[in-house]
Every structure is written in C-alpha cells, then in structure tokens.
mmCIF file of the C-alpha atoms, coordinates in Angstrom:
data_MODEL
# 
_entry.id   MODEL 
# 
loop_
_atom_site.group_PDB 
_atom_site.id 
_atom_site.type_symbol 
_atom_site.label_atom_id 
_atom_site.label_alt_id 
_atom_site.label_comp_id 
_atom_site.label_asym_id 
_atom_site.label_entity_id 
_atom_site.label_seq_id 
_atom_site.pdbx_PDB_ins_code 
_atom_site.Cartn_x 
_atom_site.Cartn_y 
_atom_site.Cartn_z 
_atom_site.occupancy 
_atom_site.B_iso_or_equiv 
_atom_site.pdbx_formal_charge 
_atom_site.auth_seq_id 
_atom_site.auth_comp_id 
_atom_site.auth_asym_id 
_atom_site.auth_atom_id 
_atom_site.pdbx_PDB_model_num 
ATOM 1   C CA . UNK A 1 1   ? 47.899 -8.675  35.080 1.00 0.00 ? 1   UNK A CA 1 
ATOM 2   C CA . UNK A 1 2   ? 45.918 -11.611 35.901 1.00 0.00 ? 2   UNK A CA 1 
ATOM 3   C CA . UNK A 1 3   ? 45.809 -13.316 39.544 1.00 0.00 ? 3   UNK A CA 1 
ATOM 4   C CA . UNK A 1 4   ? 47.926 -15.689 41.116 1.00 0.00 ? 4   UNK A CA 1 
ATOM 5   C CA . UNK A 1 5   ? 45.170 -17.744 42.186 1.00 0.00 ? 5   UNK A CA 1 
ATOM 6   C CA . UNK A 1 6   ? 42.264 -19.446 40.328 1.00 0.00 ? 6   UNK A CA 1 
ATOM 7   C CA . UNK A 1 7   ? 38.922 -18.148 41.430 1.00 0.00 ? 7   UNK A CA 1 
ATOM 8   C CA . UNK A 1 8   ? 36.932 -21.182 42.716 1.00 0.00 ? 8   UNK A CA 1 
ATOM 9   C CA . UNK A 1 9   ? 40.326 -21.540 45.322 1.00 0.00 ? 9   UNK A CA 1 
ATOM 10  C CA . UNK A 1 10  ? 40.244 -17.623 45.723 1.00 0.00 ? 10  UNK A CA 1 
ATOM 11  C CA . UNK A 1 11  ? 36.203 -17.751 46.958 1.00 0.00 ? 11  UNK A CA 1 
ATOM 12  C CA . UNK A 1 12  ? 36.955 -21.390 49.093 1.00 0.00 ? 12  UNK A CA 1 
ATOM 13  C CA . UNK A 1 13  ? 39.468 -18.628 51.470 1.00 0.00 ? 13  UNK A CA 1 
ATOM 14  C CA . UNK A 1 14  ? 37.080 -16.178 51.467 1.00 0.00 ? 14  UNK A CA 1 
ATOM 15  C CA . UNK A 1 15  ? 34.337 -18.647 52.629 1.00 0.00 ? 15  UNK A CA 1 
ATOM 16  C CA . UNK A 1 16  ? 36.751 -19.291 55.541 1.00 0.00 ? 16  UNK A CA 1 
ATOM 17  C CA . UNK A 1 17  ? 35.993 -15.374 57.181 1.00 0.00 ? 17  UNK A CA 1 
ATOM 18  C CA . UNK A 1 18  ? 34.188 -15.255 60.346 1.00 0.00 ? 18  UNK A CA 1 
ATOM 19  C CA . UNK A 1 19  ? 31.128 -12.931 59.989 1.00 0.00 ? 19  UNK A CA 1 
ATOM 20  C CA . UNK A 1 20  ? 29.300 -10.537 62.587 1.00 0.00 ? 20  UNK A CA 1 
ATOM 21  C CA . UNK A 1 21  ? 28.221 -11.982 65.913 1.00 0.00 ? 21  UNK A CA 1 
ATOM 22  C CA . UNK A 1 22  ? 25.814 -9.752  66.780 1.00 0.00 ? 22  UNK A CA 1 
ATOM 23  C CA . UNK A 1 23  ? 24.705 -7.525  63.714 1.00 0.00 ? 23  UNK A CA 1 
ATOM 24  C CA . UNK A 1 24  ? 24.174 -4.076  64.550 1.00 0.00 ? 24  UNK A CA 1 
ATOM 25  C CA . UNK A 1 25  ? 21.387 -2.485  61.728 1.00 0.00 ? 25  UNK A CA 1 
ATOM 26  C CA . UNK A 1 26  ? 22.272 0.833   62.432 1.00 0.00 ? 26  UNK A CA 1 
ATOM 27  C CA . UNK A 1 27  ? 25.511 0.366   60.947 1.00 0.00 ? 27  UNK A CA 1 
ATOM 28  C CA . UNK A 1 28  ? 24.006 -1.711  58.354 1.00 0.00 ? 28  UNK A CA 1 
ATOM 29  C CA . UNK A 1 29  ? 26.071 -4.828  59.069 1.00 0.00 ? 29  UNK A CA 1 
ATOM 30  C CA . UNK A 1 30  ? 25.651 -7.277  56.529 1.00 0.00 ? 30  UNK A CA 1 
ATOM 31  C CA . UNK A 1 31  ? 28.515 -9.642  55.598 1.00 0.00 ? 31  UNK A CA 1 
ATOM 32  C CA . UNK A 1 32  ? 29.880 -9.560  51.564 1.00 0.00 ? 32  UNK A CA 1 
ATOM 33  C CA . UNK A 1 33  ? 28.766 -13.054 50.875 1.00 0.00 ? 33  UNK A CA 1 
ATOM 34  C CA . UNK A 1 34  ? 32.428 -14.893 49.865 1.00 0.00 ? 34  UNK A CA 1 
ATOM 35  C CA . UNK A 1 35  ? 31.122 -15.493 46.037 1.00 0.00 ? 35  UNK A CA 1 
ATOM 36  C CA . UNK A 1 36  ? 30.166 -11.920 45.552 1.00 0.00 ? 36  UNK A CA 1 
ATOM 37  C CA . UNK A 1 37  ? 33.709 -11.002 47.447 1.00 0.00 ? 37  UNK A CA 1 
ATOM 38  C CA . UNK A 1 38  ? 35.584 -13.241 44.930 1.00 0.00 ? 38  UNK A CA 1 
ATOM 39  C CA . UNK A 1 39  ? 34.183 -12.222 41.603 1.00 0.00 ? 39  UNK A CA 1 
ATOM 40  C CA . UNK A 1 40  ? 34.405 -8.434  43.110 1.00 0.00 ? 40  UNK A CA 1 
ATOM 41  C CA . UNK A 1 41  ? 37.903 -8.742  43.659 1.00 0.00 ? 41  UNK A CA 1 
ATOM 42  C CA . UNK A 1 42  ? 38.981 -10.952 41.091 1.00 0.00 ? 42  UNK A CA 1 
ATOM 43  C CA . UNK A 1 43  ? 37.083 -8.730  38.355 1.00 0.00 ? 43  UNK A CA 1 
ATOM 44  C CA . UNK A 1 44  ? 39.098 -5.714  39.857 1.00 0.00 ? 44  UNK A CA 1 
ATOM 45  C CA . UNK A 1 45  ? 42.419 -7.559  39.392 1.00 0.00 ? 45  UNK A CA 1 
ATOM 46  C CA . UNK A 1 46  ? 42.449 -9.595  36.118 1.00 0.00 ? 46  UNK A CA 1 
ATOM 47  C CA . UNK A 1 47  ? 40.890 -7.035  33.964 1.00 0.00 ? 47  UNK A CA 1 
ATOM 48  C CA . UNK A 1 48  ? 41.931 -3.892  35.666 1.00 0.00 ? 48  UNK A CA 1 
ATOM 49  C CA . UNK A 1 49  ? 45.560 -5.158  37.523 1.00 0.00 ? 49  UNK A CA 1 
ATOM 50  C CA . UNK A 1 50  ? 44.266 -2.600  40.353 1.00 0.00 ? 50  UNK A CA 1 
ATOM 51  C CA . UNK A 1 51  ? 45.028 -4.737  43.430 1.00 0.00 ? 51  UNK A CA 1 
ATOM 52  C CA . UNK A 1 52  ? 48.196 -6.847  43.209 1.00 0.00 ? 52  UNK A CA 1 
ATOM 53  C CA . UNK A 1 53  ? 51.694 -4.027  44.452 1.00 0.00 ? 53  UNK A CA 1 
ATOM 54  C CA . UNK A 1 54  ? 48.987 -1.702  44.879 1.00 0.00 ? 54  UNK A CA 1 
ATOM 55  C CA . UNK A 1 55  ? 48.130 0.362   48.148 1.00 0.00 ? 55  UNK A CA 1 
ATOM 56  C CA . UNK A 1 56  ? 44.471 -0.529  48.793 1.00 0.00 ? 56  UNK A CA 1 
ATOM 57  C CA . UNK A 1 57  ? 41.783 0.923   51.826 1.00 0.00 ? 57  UNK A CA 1 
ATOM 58  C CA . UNK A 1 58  ? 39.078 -0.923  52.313 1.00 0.00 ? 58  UNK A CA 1 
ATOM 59  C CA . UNK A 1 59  ? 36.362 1.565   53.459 1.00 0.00 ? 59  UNK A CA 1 
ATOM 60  C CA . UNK A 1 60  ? 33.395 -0.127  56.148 1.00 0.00 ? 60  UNK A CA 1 
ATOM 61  C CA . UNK A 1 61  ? 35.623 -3.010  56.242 1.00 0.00 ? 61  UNK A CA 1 
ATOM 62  C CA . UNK A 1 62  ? 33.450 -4.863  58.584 1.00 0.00 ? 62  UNK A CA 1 
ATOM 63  C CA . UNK A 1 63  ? 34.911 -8.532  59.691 1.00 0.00 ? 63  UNK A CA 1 
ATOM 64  C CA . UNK A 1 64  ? 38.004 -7.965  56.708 1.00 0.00 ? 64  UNK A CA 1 
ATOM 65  C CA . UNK A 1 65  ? 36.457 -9.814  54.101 1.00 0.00 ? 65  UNK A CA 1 
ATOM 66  C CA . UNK A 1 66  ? 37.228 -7.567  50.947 1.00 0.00 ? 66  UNK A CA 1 
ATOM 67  C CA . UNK A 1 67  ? 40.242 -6.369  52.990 1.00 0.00 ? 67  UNK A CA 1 
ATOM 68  C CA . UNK A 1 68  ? 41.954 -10.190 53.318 1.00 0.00 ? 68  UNK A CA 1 
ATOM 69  C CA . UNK A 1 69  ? 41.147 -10.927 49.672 1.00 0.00 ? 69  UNK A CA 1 
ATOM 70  C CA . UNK A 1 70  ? 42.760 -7.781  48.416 1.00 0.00 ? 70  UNK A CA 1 
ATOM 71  C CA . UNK A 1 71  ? 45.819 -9.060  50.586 1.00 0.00 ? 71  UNK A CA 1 
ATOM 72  C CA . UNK A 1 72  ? 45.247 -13.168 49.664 1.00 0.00 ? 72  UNK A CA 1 
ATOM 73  C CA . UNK A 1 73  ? 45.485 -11.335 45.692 1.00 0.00 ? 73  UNK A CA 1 
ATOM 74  C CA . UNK A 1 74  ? 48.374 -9.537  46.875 1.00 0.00 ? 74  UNK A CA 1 
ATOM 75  C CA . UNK A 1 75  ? 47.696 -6.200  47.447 1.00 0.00 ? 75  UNK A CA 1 
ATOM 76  C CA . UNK A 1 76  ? 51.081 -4.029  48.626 1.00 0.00 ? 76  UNK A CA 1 
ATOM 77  C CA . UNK A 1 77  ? 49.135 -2.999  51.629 1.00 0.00 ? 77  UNK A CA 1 
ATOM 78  C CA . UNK A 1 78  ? 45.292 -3.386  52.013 1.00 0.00 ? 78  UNK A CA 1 
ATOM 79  C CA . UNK A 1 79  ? 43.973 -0.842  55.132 1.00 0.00 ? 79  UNK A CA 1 
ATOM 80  C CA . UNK A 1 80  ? 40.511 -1.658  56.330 1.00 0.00 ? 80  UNK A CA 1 
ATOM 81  C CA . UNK A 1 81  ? 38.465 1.376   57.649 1.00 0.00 ? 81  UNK A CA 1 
ATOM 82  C CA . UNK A 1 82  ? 35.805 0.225   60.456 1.00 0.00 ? 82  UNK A CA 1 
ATOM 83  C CA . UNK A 1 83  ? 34.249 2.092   63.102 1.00 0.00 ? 83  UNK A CA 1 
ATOM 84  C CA . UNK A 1 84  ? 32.693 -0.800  64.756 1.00 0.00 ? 84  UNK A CA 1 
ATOM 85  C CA . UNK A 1 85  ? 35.020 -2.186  67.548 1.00 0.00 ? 85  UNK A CA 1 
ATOM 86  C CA . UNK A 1 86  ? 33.664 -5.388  68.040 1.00 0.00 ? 86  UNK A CA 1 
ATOM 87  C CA . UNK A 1 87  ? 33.737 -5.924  64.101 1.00 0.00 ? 87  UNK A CA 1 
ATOM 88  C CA . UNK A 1 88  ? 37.245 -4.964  64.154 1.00 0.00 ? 88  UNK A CA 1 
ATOM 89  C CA . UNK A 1 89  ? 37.998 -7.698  66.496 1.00 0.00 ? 89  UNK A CA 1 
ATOM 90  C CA . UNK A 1 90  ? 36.537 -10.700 64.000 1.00 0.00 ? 90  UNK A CA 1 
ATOM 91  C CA . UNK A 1 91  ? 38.685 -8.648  61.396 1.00 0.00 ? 91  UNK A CA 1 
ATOM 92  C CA . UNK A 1 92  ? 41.985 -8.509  62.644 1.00 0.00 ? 92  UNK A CA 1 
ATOM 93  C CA . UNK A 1 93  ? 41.133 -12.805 64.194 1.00 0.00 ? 93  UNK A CA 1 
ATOM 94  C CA . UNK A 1 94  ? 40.071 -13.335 60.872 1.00 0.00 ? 94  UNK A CA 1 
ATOM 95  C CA . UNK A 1 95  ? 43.697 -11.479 59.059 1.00 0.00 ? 95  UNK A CA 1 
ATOM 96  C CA . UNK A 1 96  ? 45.504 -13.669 61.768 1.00 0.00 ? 96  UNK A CA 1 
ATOM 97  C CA . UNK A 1 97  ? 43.868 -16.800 61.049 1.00 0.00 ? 97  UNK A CA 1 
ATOM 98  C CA . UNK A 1 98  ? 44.411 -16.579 57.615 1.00 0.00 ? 98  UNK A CA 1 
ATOM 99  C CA . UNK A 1 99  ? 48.381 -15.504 58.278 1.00 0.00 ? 99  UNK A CA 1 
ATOM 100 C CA . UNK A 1 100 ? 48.033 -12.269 56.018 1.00 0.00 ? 100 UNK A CA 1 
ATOM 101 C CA . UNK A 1 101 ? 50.369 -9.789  56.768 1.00 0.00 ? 101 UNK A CA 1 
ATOM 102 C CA . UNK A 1 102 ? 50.103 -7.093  54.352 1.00 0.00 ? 102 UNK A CA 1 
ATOM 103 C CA . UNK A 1 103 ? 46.792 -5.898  56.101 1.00 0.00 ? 103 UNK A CA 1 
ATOM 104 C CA . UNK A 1 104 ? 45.664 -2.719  58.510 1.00 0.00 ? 104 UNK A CA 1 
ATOM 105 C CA . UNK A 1 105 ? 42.946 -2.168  60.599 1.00 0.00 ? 105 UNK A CA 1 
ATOM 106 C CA . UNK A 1 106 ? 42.029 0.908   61.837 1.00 0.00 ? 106 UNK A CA 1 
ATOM 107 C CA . UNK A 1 107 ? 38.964 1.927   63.632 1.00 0.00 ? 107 UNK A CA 1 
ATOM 108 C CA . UNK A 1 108 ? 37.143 4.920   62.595 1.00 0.00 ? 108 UNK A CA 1 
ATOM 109 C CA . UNK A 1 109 ? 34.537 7.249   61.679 1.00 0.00 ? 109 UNK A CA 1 
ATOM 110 C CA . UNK A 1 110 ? 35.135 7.010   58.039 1.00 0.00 ? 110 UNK A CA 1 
ATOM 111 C CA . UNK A 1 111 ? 32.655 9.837   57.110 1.00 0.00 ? 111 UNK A CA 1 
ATOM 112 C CA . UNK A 1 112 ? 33.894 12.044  59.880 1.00 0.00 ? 112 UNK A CA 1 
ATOM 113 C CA . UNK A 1 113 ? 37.588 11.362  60.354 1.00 0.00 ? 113 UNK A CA 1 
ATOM 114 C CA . UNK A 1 114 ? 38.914 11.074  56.310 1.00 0.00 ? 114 UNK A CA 1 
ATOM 115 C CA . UNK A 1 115 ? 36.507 13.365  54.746 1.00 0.00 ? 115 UNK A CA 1 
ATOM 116 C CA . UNK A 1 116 ? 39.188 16.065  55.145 1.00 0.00 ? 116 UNK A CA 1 
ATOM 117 C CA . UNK A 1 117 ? 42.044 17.356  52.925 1.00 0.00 ? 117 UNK A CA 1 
ATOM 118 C CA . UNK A 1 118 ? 43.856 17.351  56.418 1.00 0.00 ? 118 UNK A CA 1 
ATOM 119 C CA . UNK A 1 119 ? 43.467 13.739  56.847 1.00 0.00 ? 119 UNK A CA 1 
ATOM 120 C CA . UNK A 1 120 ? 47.112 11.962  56.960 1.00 0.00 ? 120 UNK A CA 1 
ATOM 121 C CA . UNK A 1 121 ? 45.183 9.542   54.590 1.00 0.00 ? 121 UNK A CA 1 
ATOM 122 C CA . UNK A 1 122 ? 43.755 12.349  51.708 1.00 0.00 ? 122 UNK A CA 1 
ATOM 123 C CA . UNK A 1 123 ? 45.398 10.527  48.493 1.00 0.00 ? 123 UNK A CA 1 
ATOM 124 C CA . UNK A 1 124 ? 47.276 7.798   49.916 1.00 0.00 ? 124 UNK A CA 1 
ATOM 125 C CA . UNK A 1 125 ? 45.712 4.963   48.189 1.00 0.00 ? 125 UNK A CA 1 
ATOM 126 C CA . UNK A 1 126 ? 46.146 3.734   44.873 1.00 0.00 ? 126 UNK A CA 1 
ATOM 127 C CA . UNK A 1 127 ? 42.632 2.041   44.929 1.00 0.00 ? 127 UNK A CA 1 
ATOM 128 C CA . UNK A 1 128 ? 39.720 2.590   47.180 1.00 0.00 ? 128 UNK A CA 1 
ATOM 129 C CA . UNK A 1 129 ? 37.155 -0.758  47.837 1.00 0.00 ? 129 UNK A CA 1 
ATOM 130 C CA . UNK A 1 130 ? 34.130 -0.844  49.373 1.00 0.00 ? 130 UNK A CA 1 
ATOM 131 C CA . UNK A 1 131 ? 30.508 -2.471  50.055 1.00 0.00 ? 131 UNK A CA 1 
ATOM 132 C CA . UNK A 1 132 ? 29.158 0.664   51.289 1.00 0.00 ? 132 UNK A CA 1 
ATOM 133 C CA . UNK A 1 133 ? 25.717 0.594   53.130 1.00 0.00 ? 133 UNK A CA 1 
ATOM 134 C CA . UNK A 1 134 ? 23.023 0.793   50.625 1.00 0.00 ? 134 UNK A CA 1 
ATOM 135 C CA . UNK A 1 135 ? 21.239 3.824   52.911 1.00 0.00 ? 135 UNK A CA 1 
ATOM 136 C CA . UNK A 1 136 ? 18.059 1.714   54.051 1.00 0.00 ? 136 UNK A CA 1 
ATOM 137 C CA . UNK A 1 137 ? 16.433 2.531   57.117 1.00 0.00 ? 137 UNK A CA 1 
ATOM 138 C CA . UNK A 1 138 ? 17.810 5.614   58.890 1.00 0.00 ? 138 UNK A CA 1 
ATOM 139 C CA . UNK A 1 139 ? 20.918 5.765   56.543 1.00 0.00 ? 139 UNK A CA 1 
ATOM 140 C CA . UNK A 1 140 ? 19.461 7.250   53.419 1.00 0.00 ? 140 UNK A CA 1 
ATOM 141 C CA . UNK A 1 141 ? 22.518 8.635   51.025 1.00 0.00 ? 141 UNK A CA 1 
ATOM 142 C CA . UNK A 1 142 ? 24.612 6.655   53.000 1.00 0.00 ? 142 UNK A CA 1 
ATOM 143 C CA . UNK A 1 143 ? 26.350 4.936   50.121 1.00 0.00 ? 143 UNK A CA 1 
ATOM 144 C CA . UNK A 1 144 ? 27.173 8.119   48.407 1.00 0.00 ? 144 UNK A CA 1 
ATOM 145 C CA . UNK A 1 145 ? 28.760 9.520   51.358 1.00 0.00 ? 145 UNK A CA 1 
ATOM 146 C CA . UNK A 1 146 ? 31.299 7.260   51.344 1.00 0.00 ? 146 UNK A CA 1 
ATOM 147 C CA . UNK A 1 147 ? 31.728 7.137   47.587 1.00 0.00 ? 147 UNK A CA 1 
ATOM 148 C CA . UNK A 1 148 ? 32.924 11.124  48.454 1.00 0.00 ? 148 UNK A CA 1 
ATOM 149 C CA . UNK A 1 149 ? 34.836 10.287  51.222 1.00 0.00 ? 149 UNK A CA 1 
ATOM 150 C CA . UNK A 1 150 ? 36.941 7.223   48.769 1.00 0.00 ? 150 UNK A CA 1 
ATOM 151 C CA . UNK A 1 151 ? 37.241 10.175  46.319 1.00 0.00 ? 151 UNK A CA 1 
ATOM 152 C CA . UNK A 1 152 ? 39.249 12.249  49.100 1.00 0.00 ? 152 UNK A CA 1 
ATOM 153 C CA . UNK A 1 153 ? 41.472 9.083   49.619 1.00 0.00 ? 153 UNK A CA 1 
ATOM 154 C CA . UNK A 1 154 ? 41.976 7.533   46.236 1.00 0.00 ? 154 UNK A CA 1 
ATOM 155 C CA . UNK A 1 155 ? 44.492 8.991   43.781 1.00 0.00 ? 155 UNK A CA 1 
ATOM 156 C CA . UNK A 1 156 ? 42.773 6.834   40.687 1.00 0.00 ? 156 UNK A CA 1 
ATOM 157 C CA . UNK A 1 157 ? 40.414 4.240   41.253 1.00 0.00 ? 157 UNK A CA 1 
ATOM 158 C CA . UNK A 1 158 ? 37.617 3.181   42.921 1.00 0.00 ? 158 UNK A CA 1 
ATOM 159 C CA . UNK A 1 159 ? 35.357 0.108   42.979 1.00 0.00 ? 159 UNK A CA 1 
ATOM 160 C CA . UNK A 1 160 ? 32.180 -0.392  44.835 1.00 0.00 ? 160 UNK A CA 1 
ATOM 161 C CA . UNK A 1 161 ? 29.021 -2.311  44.821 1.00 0.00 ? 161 UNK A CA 1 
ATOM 162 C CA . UNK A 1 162 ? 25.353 -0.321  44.760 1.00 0.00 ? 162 UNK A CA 1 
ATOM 163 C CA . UNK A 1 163 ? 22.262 -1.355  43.953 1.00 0.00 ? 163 UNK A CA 1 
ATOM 164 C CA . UNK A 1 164 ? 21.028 -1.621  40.550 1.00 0.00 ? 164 UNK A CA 1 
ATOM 165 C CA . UNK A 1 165 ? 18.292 0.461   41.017 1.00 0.00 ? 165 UNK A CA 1 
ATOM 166 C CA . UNK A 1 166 ? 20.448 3.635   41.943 1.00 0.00 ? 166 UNK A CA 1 
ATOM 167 C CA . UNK A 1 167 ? 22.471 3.639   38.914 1.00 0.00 ? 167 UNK A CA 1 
ATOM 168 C CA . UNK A 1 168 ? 21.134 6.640   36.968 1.00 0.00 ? 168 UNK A CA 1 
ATOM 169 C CA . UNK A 1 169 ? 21.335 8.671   40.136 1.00 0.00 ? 169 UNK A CA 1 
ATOM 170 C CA . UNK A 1 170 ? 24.892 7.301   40.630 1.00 0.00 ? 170 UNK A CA 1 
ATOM 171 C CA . UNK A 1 171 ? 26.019 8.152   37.709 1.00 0.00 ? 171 UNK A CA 1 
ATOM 172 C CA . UNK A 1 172 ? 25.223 11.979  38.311 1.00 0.00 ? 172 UNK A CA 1 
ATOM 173 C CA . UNK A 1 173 ? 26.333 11.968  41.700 1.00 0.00 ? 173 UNK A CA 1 
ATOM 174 C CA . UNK A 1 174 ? 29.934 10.497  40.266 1.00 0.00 ? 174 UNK A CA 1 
ATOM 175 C CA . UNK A 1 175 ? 30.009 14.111  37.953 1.00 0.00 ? 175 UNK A CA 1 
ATOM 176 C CA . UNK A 1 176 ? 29.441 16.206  40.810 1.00 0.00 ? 176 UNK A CA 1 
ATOM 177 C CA . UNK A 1 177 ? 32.393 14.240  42.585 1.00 0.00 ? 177 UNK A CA 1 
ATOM 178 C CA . UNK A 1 178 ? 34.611 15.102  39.408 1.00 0.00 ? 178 UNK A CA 1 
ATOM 179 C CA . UNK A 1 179 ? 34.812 11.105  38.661 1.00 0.00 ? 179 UNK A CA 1 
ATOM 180 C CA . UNK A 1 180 ? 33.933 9.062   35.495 1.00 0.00 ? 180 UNK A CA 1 
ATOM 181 C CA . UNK A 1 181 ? 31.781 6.195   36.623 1.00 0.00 ? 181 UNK A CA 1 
ATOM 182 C CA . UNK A 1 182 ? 30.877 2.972   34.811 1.00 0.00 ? 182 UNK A CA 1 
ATOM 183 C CA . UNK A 1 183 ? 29.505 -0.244  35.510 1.00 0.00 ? 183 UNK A CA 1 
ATOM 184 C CA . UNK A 1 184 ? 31.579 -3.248  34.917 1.00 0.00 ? 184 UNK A CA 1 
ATOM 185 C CA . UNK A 1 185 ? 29.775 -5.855  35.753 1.00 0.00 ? 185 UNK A CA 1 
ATOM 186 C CA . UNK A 1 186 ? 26.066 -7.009  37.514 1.00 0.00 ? 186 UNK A CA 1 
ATOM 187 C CA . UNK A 1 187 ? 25.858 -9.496  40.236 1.00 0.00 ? 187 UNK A CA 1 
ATOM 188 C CA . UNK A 1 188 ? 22.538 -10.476 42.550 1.00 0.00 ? 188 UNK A CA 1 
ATOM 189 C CA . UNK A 1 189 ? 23.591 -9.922  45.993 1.00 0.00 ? 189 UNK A CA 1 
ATOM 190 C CA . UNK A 1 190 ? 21.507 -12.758 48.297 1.00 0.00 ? 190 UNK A CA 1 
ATOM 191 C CA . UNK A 1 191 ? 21.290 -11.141 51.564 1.00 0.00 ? 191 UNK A CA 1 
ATOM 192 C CA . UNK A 1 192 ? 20.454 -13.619 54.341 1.00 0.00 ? 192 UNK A CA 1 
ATOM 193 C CA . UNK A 1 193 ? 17.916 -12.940 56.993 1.00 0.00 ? 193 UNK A CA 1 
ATOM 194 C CA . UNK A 1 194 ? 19.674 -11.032 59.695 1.00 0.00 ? 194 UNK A CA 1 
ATOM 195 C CA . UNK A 1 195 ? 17.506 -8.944  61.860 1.00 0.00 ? 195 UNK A CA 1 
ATOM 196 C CA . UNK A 1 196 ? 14.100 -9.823  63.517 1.00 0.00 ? 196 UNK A CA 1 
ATOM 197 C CA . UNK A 1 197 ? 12.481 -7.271  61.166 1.00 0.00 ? 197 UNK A CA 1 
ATOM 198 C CA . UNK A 1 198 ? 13.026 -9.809  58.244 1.00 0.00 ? 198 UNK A CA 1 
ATOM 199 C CA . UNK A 1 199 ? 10.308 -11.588 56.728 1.00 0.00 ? 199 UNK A CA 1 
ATOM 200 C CA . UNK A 1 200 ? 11.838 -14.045 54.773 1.00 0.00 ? 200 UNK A CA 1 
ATOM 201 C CA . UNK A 1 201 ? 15.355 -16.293 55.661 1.00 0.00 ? 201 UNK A CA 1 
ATOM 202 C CA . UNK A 1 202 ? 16.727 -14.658 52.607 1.00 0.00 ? 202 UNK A CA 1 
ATOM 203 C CA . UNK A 1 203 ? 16.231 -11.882 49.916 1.00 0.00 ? 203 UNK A CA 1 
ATOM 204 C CA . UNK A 1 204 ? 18.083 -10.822 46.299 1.00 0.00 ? 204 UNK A CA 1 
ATOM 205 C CA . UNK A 1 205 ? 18.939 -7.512  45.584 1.00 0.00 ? 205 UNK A CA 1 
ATOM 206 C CA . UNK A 1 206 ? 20.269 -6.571  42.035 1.00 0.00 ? 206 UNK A CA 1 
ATOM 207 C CA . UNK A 1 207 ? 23.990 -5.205  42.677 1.00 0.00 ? 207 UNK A CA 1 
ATOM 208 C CA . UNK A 1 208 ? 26.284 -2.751  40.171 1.00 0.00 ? 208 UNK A CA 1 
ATOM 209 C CA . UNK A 1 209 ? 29.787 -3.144  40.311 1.00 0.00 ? 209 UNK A CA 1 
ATOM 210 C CA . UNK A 1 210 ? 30.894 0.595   39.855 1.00 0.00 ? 210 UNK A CA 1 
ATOM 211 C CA . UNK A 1 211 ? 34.699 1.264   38.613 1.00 0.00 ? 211 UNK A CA 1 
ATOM 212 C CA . UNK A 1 212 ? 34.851 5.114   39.405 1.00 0.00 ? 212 UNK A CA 1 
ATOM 213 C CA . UNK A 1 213 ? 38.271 6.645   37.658 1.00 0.00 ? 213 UNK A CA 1 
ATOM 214 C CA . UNK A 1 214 ? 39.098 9.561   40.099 1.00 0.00 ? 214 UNK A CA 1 
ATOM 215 C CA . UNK A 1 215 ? 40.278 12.767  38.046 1.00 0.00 ? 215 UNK A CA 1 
# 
C-alpha cells in the first residue's frame, strides 16, 4: 500500500527534526540525514506496506527521526528505543513539535534490557527499524548486536541501514540469526563532520538498506 504523502513533502518534515546538541562518539551519535530518513522509510512502506497500522520500534532512536516518520507515514504505534537521556529529550520535543501522537519513547539499554526472551517486548513488533552504529572506534560488531537484539523483538520484518562494505559478512551473520536477508536498495550516507577527530567537514560512506524477513 503506497503512502499518504508524496516524498519530497515526507523529507521537508523530516528536515524539520532537531539533531544532537552535544554528540557523544561513544554512543556513535550521528543524526539519519532527513533524505536518507525519507527514502528509508518511504522504500519500507510503498513497496513493502510494512509501516502504515503496523506496530513499529525504532531501535537507537536517537533525537526520533526514523521514529516520527514511521508515525508522520502512519505507523499504529512507532516505540523509539534510546539509552541516551539527553537524546531522548530532543526526541520526545521533537514528537511534540511535530504533534505526533502515535509515538513512544523509552530509555534503555537496548543490548542489555531486550535481548531476553523475558523482555515484556520479545515479539511485540510487527517491524523492527534501525540506523544501528556502524561499530567504528570502540564499538566493533556493534551493528550486528542490535540486528540480534531486533530479531528477539520483531515477529517478521526488519529494516536497517549498514555499510556497503559489510554486506557479505552480513549476509552470514543474518543465517546464524535464522533470518533471510537481502538488500533492497543502496544509498551514500554523507556524514557531516561531528567530532574534533574529523578531518574533513564531511565524508560519504556507501550504505545497504537490509530487509531481514524474521523466521
């Protein structure tokens, strides 16, 4: 079922959401840029009708960006994951400013606190989203982490961006989570400088976007 809204207005609402103040790297905070958010979400709904009446969690949610479009494309209920508190803060500003109601944020650990079959969330979602950290620095395997944890939560999809240059190695780790992974579409992610460490004001990374069909 195709969405309600044309994309060009879809990513001008997106562009609207309030990023990180103060970027914390250990957490890997980077904002989804609002074109890559659109085309993400608006893939996920007009080809795949995996958003709109559907119950949606957001995992690493950050400031709400893919949370608030999943909601802004109708979503039944979109729950954003975050374990940063200050980030959570932007989020729910962000929900409120853009007077979306069918959203949830909840702050937590999502590797430690919904990894379990105990968790009140283990299959409670329809779809699982997410722009995990890519596991630079400190975080290495970082992005598969959470694509296990989304496999505890999801009872049939999920969709997530990765770099391009981990897809081989994604697409074994996907078998050994008992989930058929395929690639549905490329996109170059342009990260903007964030962190002192940076050399240049802005670099592009090669980004998958990963449809994962949970068995």
């Amino acid at each position: 079922m195709s969405a309600t809204i044309k994309l060009k207005k879809f990513e001008g609402y997106l562009q609207s959401i309030d990023s990180f103040e103060k970027p914390k790297i250990l957490l890997e905070q980077y904002v989804t840029p609002s074109h890559i958010a659109s085309h993400f979400l608006f893939t996920i709904q007009n080809n795949y009708d995996d958003i709109r009446g559907k119950v949606v969690a957001d995992l690493g949610a950050g400031t709400g960006m893919l949370t608030i479009g999943s909601a802004i494309l109708e979503a039944a209920l979109c729950v954003g994951f975050e374990i940063d508190e200050e980030a959570l803060t932007i989020a729910k500003n962000n929900a409120d400013e853009m007077e979306v109601a069918s959203v949830d944020f909840l702050q937590c650990d999502v590797l430690n606190d919904l990894s379990s079959e105990n968790c009140r969330f283990h299959k409670a979602f329809d779809t699982v989203i997410m722009n995990p950290p890519f596991g630079t620095k400190k975080n290495a395997g970082m992005d598969m982490k959470f694509l296990k944890v989304a496999t505890q939560l999801s009872q049939s999809r999920i969709y997530s961006l990765h770099k391009t240059s981990t897809r081989s190695y994604i697409q074994k780790k996907a078998k050994e989570f008992n989930c058929e992974g395929e690639v549905i579409a490329e996109l170059r992610y342009n990260l903007d400088s964030s962190y002192k460490f940076h050399k240049h004001s802005s670099k592009d990374i090669e980004v998958d976007v990963w449809r994962f069909n949970v068995k």
